[in-house]
Structure formats: structure tokens, C-alpha cells
C-alpha positions in Angstrom: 22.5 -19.1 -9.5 21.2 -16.6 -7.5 18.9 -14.4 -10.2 16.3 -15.4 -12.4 17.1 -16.3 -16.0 14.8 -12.8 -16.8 16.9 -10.7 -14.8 18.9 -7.6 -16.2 21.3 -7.4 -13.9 22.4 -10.9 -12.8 23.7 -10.0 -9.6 21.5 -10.4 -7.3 22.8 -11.8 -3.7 19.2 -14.3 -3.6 16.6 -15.2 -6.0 14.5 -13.4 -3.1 15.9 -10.0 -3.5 16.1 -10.7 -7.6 12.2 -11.2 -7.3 11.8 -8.1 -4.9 13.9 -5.6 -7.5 12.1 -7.1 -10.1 8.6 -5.5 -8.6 7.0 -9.3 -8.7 4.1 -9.6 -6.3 2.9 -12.9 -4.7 0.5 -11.7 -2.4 -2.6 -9.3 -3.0 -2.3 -9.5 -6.8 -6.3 -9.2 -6.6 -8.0 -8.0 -3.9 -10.1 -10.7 -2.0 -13.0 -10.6 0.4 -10.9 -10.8 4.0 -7.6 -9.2 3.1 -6.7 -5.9 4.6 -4.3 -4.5 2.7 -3.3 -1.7 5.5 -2.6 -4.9 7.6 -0.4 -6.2 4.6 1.6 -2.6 4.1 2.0 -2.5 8.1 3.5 -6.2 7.8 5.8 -5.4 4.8 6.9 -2.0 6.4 8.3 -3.8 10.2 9.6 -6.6 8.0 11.5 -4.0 6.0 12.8 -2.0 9.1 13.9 -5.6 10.8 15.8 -6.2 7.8 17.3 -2.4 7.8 18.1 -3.2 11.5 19.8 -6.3 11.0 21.7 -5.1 7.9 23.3 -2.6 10.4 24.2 -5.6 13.0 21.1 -4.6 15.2 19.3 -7.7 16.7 15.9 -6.4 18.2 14.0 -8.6 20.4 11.2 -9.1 17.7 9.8 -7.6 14.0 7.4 -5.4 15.9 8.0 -1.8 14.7 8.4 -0.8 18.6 11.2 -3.3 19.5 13.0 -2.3 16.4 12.7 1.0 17.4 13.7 0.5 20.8 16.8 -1.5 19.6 17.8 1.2 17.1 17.3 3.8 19.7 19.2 2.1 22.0 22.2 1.4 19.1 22.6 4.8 19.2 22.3 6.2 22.4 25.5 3.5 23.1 27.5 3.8 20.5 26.7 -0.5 20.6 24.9 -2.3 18.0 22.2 -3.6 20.1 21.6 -7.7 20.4 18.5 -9.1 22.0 20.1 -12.4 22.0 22.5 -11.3 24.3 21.0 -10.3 27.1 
């Protein structure tokens, strides 16, 4: 079973994503003394685009927000779905 027992929908494709569309947070639920929370949004934003990229069959070289702009960019300047891993 993929979804939590809570979940309105049941049918979710991981508990993961059930979690995520749920809105539950594991991380920065307080704030603490040596947590940067632009350095968490940053983190969650490339981790978001990597995903986006590799939904689309893109493989960038890494989850840096430049290589996954590079590989997108090239994607479309080649009509190719780029793949780091083939090079």
C-alpha cells in the first residue's frame, strides 16, 4: 500500500508523494539555532526541478539548479531529451 491509512485519496504512486500532498513537514518544523531556511528552500527548489527534469526523461549531470538548466536547455535546443549518463 502505497498511501497512508489518513489519506483522502488513496492513490498515491509512494507513501513519499502521499506525505508531500498531504503538506507533512519533517524538517524545520521549529526553527533551530544553525538552520538556514533560504539554504533549505534553495535545496527543496533544485530537488524539485531535478525531479521535473527527470519526469520529462532529462538526465542532467547533477541536482545543481545550473546543470539542470543546462540539460533542459540543451533538451530543447535538440529536439533530444538530454542524458548525462550517456556521454
Amino acid at each position: 500500500m502505497a498511501c497512508s491509512s489518513s489519506c483522502a485519496t488513496q492513490d498515491c504512486p509512494n507513501y513519499g508523494t502521499c506525505m508531500r500532498n498531504k503538506g507533512i513537514k519533517t524538517f524545520l518544523l521549529q526553527p533551530h539555532k544553525g538552520i538556514d531556511s533560504a539554504k533549505d528552500k534553495k535545496f527543496n527548489a533544485e530537488l524539485n526541478a531535478y525531479e521535473a527534469a527527470i519526469r520529462q526523461g532529462v538526465q542532467p549531470e547533477g541536482t545543481s539548479m545550473a546543470k539542470i538548466e543546462r540539460a533542459m536547455q540543451i533538451s530543447e535546443a535538440t529536439g533530444v531529451a538530454f542524458d548525462a549518463g550517456a556521454s
